[in-house]
C-alpha positions in Angstrom: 170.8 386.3 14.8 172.3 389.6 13.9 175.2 390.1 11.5 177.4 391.2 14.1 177.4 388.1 16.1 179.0 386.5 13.0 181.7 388.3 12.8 185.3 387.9 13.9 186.2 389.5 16.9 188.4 392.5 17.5 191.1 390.5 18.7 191.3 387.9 16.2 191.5 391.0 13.7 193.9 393.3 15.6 195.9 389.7 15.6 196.4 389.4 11.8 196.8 392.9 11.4 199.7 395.7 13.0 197.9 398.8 14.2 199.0 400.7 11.9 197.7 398.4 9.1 194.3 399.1 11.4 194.3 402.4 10.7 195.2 402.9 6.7 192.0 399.9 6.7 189.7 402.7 8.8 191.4 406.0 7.4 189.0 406.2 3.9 185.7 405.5 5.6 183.4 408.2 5.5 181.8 409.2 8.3 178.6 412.0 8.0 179.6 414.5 10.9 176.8 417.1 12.3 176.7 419.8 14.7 173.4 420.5 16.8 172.6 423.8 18.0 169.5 423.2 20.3 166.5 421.2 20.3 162.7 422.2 21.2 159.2 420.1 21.6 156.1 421.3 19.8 152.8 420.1 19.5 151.4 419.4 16.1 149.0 422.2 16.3 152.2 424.4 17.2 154.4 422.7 14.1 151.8 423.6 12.1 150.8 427.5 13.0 154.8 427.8 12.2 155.6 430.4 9.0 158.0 432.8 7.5 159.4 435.0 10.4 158.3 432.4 13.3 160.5 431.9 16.5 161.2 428.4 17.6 162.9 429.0 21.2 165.9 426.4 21.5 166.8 424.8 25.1 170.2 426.3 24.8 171.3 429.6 26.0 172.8 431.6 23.0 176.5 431.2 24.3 176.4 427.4 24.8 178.9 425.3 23.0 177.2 422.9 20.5 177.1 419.6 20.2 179.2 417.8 17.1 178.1 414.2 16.3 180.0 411.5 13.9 177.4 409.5 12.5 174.8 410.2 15.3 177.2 409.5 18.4 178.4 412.7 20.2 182.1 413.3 19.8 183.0 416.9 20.5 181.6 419.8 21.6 182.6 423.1 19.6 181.6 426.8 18.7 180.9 428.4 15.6 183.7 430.6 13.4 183.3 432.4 10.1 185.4 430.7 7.0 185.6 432.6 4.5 182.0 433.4 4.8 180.9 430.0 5.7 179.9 428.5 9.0 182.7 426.1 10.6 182.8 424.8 14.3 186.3 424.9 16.7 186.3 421.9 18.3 186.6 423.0 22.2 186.0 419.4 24.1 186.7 416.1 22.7 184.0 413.6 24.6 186.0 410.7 26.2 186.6 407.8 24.3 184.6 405.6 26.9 181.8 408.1 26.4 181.7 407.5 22.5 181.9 403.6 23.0 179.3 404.0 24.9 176.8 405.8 22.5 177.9 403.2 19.8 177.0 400.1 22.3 173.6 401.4 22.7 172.8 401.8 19.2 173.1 398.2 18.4 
């Protein structure tokens, strides 16, 4: 039995609390954001011949937008900007909310 199947559900909660109560309660969690720029498959052999200087080709095409994740579920889709010499992302598409749900529902 997991730990989720003990606890109360979302409308026993949204019941004893106002929504906005809902959100001050969600507001100071944490949540570990990430942006990815591409992904590739290499063999062990090909992992391994990798060093200083090497080339990993990416399966996306240099002006693709990348993909921002909130704790591992895909939330937005943005570019990348200077900051004051740092790297940031402009958020350009925000991924339906159905779309998010979705990605958390398959991770539990």
């Amino acid at each position: 039995m997991s730990d989720m199947t003990e606890a109360p559900s979302m409308s026993a909660v949204a019941g004893a609390m106002s929504m906005g109560d809902n959100m001050d309660l969600l507001a100071g969690i944490s949540l570990r954001i990430s942006v990815e720029v591409g992904s590739a498959s290499l063999t062990l052999s090909e992992l391994l011949r990798l060093g200083e200087g090497s080339v990993v080709e990416l399966d996306r095409q240099a002006n693709d937008f990348l993909d921002i994740f909130a704790n591992g579920t895909l939330i937005a889709r943005g570019e990348i900007v200077d900051v004051d010499g740092r790297y940031g992302i402009r958020v350009v598409d925000v991924v339906a909310a159905d779309r998010r749900l979705a990605g958390l529902e398959r991770r539990s």
